[in-house]
C-alpha positions as CSV (number, residue, x, y, z in Angstrom):
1,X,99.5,122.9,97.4
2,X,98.8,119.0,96.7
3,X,96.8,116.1,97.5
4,X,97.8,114.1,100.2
5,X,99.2,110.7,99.4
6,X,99.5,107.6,101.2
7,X,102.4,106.5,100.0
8,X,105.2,109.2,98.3
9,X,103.2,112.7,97.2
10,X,104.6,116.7,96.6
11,X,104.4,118.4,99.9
12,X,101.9,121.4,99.4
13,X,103.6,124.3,99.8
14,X,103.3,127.3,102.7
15,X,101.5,130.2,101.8
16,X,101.9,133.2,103.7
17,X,100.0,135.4,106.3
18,X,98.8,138.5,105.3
19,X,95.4,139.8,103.4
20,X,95.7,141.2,99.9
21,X,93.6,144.2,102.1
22,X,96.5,144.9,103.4
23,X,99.2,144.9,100.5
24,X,96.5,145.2,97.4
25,X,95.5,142.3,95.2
26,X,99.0,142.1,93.2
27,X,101.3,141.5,96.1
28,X,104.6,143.5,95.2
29,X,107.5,141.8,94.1
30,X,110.5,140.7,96.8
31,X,112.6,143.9,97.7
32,X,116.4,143.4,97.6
33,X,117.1,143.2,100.7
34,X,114.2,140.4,100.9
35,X,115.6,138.5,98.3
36,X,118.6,138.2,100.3
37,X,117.6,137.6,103.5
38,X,115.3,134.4,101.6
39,X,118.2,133.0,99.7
40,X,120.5,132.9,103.0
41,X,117.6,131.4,104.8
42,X,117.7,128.6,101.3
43,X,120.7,128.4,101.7
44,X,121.4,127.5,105.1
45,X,118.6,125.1,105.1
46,X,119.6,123.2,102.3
47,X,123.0,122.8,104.2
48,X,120.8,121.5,106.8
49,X,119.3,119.1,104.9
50,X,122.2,117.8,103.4
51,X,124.0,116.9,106.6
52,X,120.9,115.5,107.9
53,X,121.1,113.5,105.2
54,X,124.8,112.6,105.6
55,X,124.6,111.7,109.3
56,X,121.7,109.4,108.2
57,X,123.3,107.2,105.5
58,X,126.6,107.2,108.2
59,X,124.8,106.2,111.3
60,X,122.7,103.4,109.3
61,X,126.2,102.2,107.3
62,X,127.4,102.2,111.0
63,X,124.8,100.3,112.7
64,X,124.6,98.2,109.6
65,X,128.1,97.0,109.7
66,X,129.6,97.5,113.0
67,X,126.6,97.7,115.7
68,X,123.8,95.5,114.5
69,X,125.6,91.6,115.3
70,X,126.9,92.6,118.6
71,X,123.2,94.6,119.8
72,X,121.7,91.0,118.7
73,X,124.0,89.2,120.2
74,X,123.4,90.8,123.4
75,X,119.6,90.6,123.0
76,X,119.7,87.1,122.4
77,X,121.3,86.6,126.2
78,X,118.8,88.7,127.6
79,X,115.8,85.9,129.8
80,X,113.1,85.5,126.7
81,X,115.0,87.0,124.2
82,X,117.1,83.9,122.3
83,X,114.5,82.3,120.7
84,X,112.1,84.9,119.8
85,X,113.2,86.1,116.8
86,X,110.0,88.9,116.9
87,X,110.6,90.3,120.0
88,X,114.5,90.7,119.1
89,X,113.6,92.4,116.4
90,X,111.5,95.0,117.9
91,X,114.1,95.4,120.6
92,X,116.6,95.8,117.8
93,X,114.7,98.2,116.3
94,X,114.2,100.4,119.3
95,X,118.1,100.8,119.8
96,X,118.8,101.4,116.7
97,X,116.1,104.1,116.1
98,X,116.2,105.3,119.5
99,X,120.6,106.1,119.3
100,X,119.3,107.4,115.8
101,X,117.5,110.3,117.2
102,X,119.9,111.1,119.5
103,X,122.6,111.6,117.1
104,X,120.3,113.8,114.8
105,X,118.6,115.8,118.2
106,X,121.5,118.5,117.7
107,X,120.8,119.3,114.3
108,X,117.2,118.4,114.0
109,X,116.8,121.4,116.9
110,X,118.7,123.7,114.9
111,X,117.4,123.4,111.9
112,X,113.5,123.1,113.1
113,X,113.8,125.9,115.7
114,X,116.5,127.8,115.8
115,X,116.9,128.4,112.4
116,X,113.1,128.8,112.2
117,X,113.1,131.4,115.0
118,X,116.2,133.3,113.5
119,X,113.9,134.0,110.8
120,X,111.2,134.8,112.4
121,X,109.3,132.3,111.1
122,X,108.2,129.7,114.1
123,X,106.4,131.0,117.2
124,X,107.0,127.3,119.5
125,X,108.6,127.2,122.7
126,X,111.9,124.6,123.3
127,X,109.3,123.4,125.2
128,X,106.8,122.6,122.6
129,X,109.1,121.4,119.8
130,X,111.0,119.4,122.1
131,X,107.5,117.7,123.2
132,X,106.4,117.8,119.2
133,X,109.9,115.8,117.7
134,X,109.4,113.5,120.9
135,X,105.6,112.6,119.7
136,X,106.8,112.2,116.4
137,X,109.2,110.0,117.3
138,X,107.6,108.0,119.1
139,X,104.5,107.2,116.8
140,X,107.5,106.7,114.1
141,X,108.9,104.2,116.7
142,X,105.6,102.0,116.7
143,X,104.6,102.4,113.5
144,X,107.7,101.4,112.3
145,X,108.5,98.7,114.5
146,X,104.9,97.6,113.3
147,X,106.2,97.8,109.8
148,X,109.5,96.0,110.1
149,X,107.8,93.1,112.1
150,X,105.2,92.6,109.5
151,X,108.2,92.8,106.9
152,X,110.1,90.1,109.2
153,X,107.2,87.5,108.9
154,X,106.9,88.1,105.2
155,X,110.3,87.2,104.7
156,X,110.3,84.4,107.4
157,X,107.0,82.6,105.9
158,X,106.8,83.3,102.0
159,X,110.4,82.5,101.7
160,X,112.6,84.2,98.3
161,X,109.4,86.1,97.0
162,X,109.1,87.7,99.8
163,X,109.6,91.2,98.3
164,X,106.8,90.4,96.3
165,X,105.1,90.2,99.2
166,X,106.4,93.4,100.4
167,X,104.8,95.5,97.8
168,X,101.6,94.5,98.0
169,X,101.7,95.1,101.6
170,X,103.3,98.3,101.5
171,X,100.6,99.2,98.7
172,X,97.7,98.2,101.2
173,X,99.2,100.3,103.8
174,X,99.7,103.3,101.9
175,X,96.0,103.0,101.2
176,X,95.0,102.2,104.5
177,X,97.2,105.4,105.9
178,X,95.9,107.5,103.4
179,X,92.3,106.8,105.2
180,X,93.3,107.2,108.3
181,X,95.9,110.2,108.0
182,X,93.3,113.0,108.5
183,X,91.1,111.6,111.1
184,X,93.9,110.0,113.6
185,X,97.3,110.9,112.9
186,X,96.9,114.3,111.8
187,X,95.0,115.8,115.1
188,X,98.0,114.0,117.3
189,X,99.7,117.1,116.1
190,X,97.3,119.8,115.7
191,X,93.9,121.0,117.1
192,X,91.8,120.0,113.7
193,X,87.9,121.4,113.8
194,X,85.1,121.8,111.4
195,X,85.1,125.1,109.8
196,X,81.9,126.8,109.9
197,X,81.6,129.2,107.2
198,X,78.9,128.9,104.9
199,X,79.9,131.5,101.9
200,X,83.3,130.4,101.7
201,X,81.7,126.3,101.5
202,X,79.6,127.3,98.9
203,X,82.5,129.2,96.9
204,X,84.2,125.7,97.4
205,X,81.3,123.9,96.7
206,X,81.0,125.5,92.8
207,X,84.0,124.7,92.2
208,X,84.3,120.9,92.7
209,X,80.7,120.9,90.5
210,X,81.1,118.5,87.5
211,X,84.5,117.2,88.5
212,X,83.6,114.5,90.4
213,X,85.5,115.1,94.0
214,X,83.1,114.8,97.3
215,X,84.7,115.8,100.4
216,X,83.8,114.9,103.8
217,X,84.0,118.3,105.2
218,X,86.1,121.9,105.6
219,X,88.4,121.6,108.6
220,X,90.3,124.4,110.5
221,X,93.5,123.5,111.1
222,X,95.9,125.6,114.3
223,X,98.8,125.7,112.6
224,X,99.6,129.0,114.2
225,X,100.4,127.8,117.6
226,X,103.8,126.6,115.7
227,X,104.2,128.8,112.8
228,X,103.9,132.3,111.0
229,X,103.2,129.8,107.5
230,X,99.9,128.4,106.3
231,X,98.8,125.3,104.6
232,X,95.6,124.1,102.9
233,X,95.8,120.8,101.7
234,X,93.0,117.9,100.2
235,X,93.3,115.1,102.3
236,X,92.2,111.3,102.9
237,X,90.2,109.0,101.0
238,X,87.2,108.4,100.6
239,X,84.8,108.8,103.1
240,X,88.0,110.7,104.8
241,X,88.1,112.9,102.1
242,X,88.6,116.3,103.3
243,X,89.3,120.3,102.9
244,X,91.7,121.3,105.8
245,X,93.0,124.6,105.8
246,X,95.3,126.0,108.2
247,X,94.4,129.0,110.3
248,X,97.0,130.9,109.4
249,X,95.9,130.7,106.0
250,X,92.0,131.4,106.5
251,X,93.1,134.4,108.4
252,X,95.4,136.0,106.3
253,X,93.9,134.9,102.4
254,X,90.7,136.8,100.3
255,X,88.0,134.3,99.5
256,X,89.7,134.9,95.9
257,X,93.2,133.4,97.1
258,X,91.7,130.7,98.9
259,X,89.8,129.8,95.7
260,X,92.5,129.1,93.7
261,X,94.3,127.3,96.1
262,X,91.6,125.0,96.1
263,X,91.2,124.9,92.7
264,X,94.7,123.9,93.0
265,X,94.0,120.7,94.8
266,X,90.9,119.9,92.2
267,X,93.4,119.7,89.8
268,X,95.3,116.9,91.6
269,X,92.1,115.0,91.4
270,X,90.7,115.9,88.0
271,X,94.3,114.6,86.6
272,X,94.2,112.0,88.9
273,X,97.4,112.2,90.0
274,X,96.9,110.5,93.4
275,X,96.1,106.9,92.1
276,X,98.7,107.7,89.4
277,X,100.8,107.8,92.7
278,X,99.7,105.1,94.2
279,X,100.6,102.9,90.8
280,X,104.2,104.0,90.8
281,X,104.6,103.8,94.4
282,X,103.9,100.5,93.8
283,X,106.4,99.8,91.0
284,X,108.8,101.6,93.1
285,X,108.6,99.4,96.1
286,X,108.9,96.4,94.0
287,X,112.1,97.4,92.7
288,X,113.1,98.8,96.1
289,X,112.6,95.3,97.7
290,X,113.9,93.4,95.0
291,X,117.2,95.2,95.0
292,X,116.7,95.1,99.4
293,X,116.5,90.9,98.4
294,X,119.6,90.7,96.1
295,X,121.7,92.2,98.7
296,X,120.5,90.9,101.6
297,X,120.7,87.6,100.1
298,X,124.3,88.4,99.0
299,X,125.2,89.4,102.2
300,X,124.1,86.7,104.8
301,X,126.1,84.4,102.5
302,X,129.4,86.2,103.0
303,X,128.5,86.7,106.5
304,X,126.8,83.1,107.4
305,X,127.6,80.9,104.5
306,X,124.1,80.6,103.2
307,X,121.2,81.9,103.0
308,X,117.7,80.5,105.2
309,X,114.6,82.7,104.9
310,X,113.1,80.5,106.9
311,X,115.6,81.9,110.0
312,X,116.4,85.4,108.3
313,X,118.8,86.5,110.9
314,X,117.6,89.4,112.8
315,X,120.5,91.5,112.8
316,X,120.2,92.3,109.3
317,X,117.6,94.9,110.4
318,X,119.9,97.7,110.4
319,X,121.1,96.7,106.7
320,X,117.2,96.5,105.6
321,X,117.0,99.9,107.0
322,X,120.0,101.2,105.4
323,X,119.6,99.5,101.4
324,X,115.7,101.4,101.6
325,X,117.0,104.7,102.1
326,X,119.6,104.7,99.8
327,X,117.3,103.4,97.2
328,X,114.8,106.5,98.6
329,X,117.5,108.8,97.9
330,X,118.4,107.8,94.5
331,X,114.9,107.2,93.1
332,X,114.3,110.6,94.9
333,X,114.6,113.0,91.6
334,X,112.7,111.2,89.5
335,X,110.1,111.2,91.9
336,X,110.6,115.0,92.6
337,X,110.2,115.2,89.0
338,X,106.7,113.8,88.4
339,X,106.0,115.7,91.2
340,X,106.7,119.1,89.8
341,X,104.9,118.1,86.7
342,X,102.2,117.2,88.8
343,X,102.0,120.7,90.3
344,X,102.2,122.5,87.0
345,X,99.1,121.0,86.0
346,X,97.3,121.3,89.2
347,X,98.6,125.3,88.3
348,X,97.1,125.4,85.2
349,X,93.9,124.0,86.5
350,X,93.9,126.5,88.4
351,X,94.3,129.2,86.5
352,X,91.8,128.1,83.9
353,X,88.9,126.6,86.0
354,X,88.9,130.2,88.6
355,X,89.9,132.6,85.7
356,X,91.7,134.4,88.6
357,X,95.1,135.0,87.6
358,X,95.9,137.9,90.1
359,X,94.4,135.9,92.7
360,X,96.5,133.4,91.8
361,X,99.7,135.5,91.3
362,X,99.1,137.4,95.0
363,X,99.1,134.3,96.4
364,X,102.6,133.0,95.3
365,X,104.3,136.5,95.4
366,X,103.0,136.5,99.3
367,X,104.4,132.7,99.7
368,X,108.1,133.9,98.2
369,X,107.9,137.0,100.3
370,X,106.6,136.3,102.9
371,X,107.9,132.7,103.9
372,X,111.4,133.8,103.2
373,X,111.4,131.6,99.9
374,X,113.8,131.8,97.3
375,X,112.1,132.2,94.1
376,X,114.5,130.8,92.0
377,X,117.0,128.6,93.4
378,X,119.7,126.3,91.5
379,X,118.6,124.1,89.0
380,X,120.6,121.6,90.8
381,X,119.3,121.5,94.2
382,X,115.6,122.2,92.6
383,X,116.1,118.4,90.1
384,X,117.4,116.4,93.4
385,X,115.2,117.7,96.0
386,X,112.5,120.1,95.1
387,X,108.8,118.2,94.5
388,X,107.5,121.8,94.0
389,X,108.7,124.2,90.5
390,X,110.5,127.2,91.5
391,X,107.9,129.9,92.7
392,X,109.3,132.1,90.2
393,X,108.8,129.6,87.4
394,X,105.3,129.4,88.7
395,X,104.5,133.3,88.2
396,X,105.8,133.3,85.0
397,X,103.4,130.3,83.7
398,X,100.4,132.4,85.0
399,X,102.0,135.8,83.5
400,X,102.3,134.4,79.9
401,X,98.5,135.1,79.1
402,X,95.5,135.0,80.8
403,X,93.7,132.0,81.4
404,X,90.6,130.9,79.8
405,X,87.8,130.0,82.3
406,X,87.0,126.0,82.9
């Protein structure tokens, strides 16, 4: 559960579908055979995600080095092309992302259906996903062809501080995104409605008293013509500003659960964790296009001689792409790690401002059991890539002692 950022925020996490009706307010612990069957499933996608990872940093090194001077070169014959640097570049960026998804289509499929339906945990078609990673592709496409264009002028007008440039930019996007997220990106994805329910708005309602936090609205989200999980997440800013709960979620949680999961998200606001996001987002992308600048710089020198932001060659696209996700991947544990500690707050928020720590513990005993999650993975794999704590480190912190009420 977290607030939606803009720019680089914890994903919230799945919660899963059933009704403490049916299994009692203090949702038993994972069988053994449960526990086995979630850790195989943790495992094999974490060997997912590692390869996708792999084939990413290989494709890009390989584009980078090999692919991207003889793709512009060939652009630049093409009737139009030679001496628009803009339009190469977009063209450049098509092939490159477009060959992209193709290499990752067989592994992408297995790990977001197959895998998925293995475990009984998607309910899509082929049919569906297929058409879902082709949308998402192709909004990626423009918006990032969008992106690297505006990053191309940048660097072709302000000159060597252009990745000064860059961060304030990327800093007015990530707000401008973080508007618009909820009301135009998210329903290209799923049906999104208002959510008429006026005891469950008022439970909601008492519990953002005194803190501050005006939402737009409670929104339904149909996250079940996809999946078994649910979601609930706080999202946009301001005037966007928004509850959205998944269907799943409102079908299969007590008015109890759901409060605390809320509460949840009031905690990301009361510490003010998203602007405390948005700051080191920003510190982030300076360093990330500072170091993109030293090496690009050093590069076109061994490769041209010198070095003419005025006529920043285009081919170094494929590098740009390449130095930004390596940087990504290395800052990524330190930002999984202000993440976590943002969630444990946002926990003990929580936990103090419902007073319902059973709630609180059904809910996360349901997401481990339920959603196949391993409650305690390595401590490894959960410092480099989780931006959630452990679920079973999470019980434990509301087990220690009750709560006092906030």
């Amino acid at each position: 559960m977290s607030e939606t950022s803009p720019s680089a925020s914890p994903d919230p996490p799945e919660l899963s579908h059933s009704t403490p009706e049916q299994e009692g307010s203090d949702s038993p612990e994972m069988s053994a055979e449960e526990l086995a069957e979630a850790r195989e499933y943790g495992r094999r996608g974490l060997m997912c995600d590692l390869a996708d990872r792999v084939v990413d940093l290989v494709y890009l090194t390989l584009a980078a080095w090999f692919l991207a001077r003889p793709l512009d070169g060939w652009l630049a014959g093409l009737p139009g092309m030679e001496k628009n640097d803009s339009l190469r570049l977009v063209a450049l960026f098509a092939l490159v992302t477009g060959l992209h998804v193709l290499v990752s289509l067989p592994l992408s499929f297995y790990s977001g259906h197959l895998l998925e339906h293995q475990y009984g945990l998607s309910t899509q078609t082929v049919a569906g996903w297929l058409w879902r990673y082709a949308k998402r592709h192709l909004l990626g496409l423009a918006f990032g062809a969008l992106m690297f264009l505006g990053l191309y002028w940048l660097i072709w007008t302000t000159g060597a501080y252009w990745w000064l440039a860059a961060a304030g930019a990327f800093f007015v996007v990530s707000v401008v995104l973080g508007q618009l997220a909820p009301v135009l990106i998210m329903p290209l994805f799923y049906k999104i409605e208002p959510f008429e329910h006026p005891e469950l708005s008022a439970r909601l309602a008492r519990l953002a008293e005194g803190t501050g936090l005006s939402i737009e609205g409670i929104y339904r989200m149909a996250l079940s013509e996809e999946t078994v999980k649910a979601n609930a997440m706080l999202a946009g800013l301001g005037r966007t500003r928004r509850v959205i709960l998944g269907d799943t979620l409102l079908d299969g949680f007590a008015p109890e659960e759901l409060e605390v999961i809320f509460a949840h998200e009031i905690g990301h606001h009361v510490h003010r964790h998203l602007p405390k996001l948005l700051a080191i987002g920003l510190v982030y992308s300076l360093a990330g296009f500072w170091v993109c600048d030293r090496l690009l710089a050093a590069w076109v020198v061994h490769v041209d001689g010198r070095v003419d932001y005025a006529n920043f060659p285009v081919y170094t696209l494929p590098m740009v792409m390449l130095i930004l996700s390596i940087f990504t991947t290395l800052v990524e544990p330190f930002q999984n790690a202000l993440s976590r500690h943002f969630e444990r707050q946002s926990d003990r928020y929580a936990l103090a401002r419902t007073g319902s720590r059973e709630a609180y513990l059904s809910a996360f005993r349901k997401l481990a059991r339920l959603n196949k999650d391993d409650p305690n993975p390595h401590w490894l794999e959960v410092a480099l890539l989780h931006s959630h704590p452990p679920i079973a480190q999470r019980l434990a912190m509301a087990e220690m002692k009750p709560p006092p009420k906030g």
